[in-house]
N, C-alpha and C positions, 0 to 999 in steps of 0.2 A: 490438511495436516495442521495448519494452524487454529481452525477454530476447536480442535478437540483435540491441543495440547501436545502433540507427538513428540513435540521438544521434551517436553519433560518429561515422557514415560519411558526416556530411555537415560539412562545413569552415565552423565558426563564423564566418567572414569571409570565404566564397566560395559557391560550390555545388557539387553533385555530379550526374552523371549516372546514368540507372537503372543501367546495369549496373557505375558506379562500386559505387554502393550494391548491386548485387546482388553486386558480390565481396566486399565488407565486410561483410556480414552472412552469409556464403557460404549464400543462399537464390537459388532460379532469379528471373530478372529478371519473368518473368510472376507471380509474386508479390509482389514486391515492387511492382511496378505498382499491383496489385490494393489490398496495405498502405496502401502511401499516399495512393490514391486515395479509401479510407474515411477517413485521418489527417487530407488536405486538408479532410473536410465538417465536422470540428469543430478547425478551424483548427490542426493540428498539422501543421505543412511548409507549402511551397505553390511551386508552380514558379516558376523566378526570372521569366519571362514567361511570361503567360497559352498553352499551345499547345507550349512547350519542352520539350525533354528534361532541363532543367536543374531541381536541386532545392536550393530554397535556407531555412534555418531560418524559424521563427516566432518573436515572440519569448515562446511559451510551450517552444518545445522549445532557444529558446537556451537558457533556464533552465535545463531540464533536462540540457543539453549539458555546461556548464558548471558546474553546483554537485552535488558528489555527495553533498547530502543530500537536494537534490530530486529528485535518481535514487535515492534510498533510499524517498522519500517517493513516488514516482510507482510504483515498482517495488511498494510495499507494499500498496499500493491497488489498482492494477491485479491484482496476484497473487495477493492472501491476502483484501483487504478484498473483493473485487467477489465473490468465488468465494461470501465466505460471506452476500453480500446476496443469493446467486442461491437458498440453501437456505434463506433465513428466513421466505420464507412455505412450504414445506415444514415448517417447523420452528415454524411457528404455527399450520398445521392441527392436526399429530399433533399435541401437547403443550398448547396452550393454547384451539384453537378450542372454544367451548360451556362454557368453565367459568368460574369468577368472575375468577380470577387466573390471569394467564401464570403459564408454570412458571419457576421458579428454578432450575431442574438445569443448571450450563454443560453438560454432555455434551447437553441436549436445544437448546440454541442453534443459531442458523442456523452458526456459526463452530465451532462443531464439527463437528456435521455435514458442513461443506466437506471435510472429513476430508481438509487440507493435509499432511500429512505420508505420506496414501495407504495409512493402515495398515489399510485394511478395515472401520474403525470410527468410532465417532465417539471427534473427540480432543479435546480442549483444545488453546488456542492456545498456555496456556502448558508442557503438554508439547510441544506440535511446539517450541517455539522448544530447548527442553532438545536434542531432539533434531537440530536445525537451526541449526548456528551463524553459517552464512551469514543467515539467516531472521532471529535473535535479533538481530542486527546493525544488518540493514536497518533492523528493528521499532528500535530505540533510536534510530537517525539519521531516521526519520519523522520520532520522537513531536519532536527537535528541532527540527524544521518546522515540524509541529503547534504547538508554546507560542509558537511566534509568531506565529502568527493570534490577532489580536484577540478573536473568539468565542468560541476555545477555550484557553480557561486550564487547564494539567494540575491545578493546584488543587481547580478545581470537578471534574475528572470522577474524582479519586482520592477526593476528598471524600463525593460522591455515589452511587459506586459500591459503595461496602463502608460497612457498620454497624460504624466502629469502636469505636465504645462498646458494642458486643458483647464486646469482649476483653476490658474490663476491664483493671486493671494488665497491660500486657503491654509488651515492644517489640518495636518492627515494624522491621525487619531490609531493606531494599531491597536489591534484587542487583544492580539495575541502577544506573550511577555518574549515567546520567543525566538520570535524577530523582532521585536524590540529595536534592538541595536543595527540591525541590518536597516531597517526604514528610518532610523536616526542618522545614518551615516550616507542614503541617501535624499533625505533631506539639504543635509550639510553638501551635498556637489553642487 
């Protein structure tokens, strides 16, 4: 649904019909049928009356419609996040099943492995973004999604993630503007 717009083919204060949305997504209307009829079972659309041709938002995909960080954020998950949940248990047979310790190698990660950028190998996430600037994009307009759920503070998982008291005197340089302030304020602990 998101790489071919379904947010938008359907009118945030009205509805659309199938083969509205099949010209808006330019996909045959028998798929789109098909789309939405899996979208409806976990509540993403829903016909304006039960039996109609008419399709009218939810207001999980108003959200989406409307905020284009939650189409950063939905696009990122569905596209990049789900790909490399599908390789992690591949990616904990080979590399960590029977031993004491998962492996620590990103290149042996379920998210690499998804080998998102297609290069025949496994890559890191954050080469594919170097090389994906659309990708890099989305990934920053998520994570501002992400810091505002309550759960997940970028704090904790920048904190958690890496052994900064491995570097020793060093500075740490963020590329991205926006954590910025998140790797500023863990600097300052």
């Amino acid at each position: 649904m998101n790489q071919f717009d379904f947010y938008s083919a359907v009118p945030t204060n009205g509805s659309a019909s199938y083969s509205d949305i099949a010209e808006s997504t330019k996909l045959p209307e028998s798929i789109v049928r098909r789309v939405l009829s899996y979208a409806m079972t976990i509540r993403m659309f829903q016909e304006a009356e039960p039996g109609s041709d008419r399709i009218i938002h939810t207001p999980a995909t108003i959200q989406i419609a409307e905020s284009p960080l939650m189409r950063s954020f939905t696009g990122h998950f569905l596209e990049e996040i789900r790909r490399a949940g599908l390789e992690t248990p591949l990616s904990l047979q080979k590399f960590s099943s029977g031993k004491t310790e998962p492996s620590q190698e990103v290149l042996e990660a379920g998210l690499s492995l998804a080998d998102l950028g297609q290069t025949g190998k496994p890559q890191s996430i954050w080469d594919y973004f170097e090389q994906n600037s659309f990708a890099a994009k989305r990934f920053s307009e998520a994570m501002q999604v992400a810091s505002k759920f309550s759960f997940l503070r970028i704090e904790d998982v920048l904190q958690a993630g890496f052994d900064w008291a491995s570097l020793g005197q060093a500075t740490v340089i963020d590329v991205s503007f926006t954590i910025f302030c998140h790797v500023m304020r863990l600097i300052r602990v």
